[in-house]
C-alpha positions in Angstrom: 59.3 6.0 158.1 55.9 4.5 158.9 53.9 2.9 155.8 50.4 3.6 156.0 49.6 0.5 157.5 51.9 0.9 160.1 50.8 4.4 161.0 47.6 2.6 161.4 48.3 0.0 163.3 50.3 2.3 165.8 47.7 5.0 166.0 44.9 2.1 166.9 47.1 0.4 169.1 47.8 3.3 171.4 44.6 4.9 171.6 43.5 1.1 172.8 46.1 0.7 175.2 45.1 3.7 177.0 41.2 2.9 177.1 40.2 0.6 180.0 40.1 -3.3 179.1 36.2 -3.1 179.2 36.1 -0.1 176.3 38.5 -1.6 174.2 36.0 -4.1 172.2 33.9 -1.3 171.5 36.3 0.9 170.8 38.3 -1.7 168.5 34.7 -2.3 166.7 34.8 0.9 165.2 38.5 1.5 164.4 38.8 -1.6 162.9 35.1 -1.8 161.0 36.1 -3.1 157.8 40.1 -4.4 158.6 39.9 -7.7 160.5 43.8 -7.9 160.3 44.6 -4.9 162.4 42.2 -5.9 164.8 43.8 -8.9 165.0 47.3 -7.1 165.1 46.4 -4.7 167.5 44.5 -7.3 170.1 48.0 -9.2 169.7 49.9 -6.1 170.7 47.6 -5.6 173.4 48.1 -9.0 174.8 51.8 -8.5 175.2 51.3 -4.5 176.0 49.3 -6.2 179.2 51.4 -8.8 179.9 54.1 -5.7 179.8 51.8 -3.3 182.1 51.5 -5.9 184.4 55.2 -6.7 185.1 56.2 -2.5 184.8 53.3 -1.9 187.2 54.0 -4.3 190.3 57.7 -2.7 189.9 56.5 0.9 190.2 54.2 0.1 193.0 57.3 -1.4 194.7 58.8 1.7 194.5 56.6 4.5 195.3 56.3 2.1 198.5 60.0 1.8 199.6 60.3 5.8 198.2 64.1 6.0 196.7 65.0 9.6 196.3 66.8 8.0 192.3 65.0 4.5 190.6 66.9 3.2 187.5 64.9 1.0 185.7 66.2 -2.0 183.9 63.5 -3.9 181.8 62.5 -4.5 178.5 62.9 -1.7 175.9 60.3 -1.9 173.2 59.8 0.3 169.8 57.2 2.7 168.9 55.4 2.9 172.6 55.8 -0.7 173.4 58.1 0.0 176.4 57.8 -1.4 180.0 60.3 1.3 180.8 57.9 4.1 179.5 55.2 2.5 181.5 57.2 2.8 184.8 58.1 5.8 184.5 54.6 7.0 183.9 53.4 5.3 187.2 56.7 6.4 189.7 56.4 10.0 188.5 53.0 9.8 190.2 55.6 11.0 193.4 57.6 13.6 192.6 60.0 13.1 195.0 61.3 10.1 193.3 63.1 10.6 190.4 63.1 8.2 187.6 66.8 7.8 185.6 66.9 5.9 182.3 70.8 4.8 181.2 71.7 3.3 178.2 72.2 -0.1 179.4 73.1 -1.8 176.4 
């Protein structure tokens, strides 16, 4: 289970991650009014989260291009929403006609 902080931190986190890199500041200015620590947190998480995005998102645009009929993913498999996997996924069902399979690699 989540400690408060932690419920925090994840509930700032992901409503920054899915706000455009130009609303985040303003965004973060409010969430985080009197807690300079989860800011700090949560623009680290978002460093890596984009760093993340980046990688996931060249991969999914590779395959809605080629257009496999199955994709298994292999990448990085992160906890509470930090997932490259996830964010694949979320791009290559953008096609329906490619279906995304996750397997328990490891």
């Amino acid at each position: 289970m989540y400690s408060d902080w932690q419920s925090r931190l994840k509930e700032v986190f992901e409503a920054a991650s899915g706000r455009s890199t130009e609303d985040r500041a303003g965004y973060l200015d409010e969430a985080c009014i009197d807690d300079e620590d989860l800011r700090r947190d949560v623009e680290s998480l978002l460093l890596e989260w984009d760093r993340l995005v980046g990688e996931a998102g060249g991969a999914a645009n590779a395959v809605l291009e080629f257009k496999p009929k199955i994709a298994y993913p292999y990448h990085y498999r992160g906890q509470g929403g930090m997932s490259d996997v996830e964010k694949f996924r979320s791009i290559v069902s953008k096609n329906p006609q490619v279906e995304v399979r996750l397997l328990k690699w490891y």
